[in-house]
N, C-alpha and C positions, 0 to 999 in steps of 0.2 A: 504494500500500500504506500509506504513511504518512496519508495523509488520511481510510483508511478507517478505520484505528486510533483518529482523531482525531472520530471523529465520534458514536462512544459517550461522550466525555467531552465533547462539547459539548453534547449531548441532558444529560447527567448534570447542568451546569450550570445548563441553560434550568429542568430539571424542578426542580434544589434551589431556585430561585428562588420559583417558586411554591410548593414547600412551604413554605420560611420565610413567607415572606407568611400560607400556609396554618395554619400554626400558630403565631406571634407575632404577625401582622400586624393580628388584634384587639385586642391590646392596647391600641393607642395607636386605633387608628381607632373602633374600635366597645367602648370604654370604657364608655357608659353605654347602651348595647344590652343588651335582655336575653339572655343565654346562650342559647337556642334561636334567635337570630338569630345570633349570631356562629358555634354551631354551623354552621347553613346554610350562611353567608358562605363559613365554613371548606371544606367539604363542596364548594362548588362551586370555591373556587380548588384545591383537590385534585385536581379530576376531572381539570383540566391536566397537572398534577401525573404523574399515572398517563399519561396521554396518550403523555408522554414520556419518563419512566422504564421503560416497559415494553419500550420498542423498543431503549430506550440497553441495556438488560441482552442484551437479544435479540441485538443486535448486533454487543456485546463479548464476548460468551461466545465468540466467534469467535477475536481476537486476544486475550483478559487468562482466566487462570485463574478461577475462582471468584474463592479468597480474596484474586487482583488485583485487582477488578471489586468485592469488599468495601471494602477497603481505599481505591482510588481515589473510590469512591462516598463512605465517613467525610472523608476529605480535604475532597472537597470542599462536604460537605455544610457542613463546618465555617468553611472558605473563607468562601461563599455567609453565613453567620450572620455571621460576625465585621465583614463590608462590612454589611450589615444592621442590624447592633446599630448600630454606629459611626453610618452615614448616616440612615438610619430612625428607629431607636430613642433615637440620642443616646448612648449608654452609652459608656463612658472603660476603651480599652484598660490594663493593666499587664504590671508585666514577668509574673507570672505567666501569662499568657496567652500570653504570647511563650514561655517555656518548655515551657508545652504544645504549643506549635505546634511545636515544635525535637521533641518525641515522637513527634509526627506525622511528621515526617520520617522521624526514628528507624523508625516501621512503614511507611513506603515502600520505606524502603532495606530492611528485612529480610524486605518479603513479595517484593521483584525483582531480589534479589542471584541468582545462576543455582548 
């Protein structure tokens, strides 16, 4: 039972991976590409994207309420960016960011308190 719980939010991960990539990941890579090429780019690392968000939502609708399965998904979409900015991108965490992240919590704990 726990493992099957477990397996919409790991799909949830795999798939925010390739979004980010999907929509940041031109940034830094395809810089001086023209914009209907990075569109493309984008488009196809999307398609993964979907591959595996559609099944994680299918899946979880089972064990996490909707606004669970919202909320778990913002989580970790944000997760997924923050390792991304940092490693990826280079960009320099603050405490501000650490604040927001402690909000985030904050909407965990109040979409699954009972």
């Amino acid at each position: 039972m726990m493992i099957r719980s477990l397996v919409p939010i790991l799909l949830l991960i795999l798939s925010n991976v390739f979004m980010t990539f999907a929509w940041y990941g031109h940034l830094r890579t395809l810089r001086g590409a023209p914009l209907w090429v990075a569109i493309l780019a984008s488009w196809g690392i999307a398609l993964f994207e979907y591959c595996l968000m559609v099944p994680a939502n299918r899946l979880g609708f089972g064990h996490y309420s909707l606004p669970q399965l919202k909320v778990i998904q913002e989580v970790v979409t944000l997760g997924v960016f923050v390792i991304f900015a940092v490693w990826f991108m280079r960009e320099r965490l603050t405490l501000n960011h650490c604040y927001a992240g402690l909000c985030l919590v904050g909407a965990v704990y109040f979409c699954f308190r009972k």
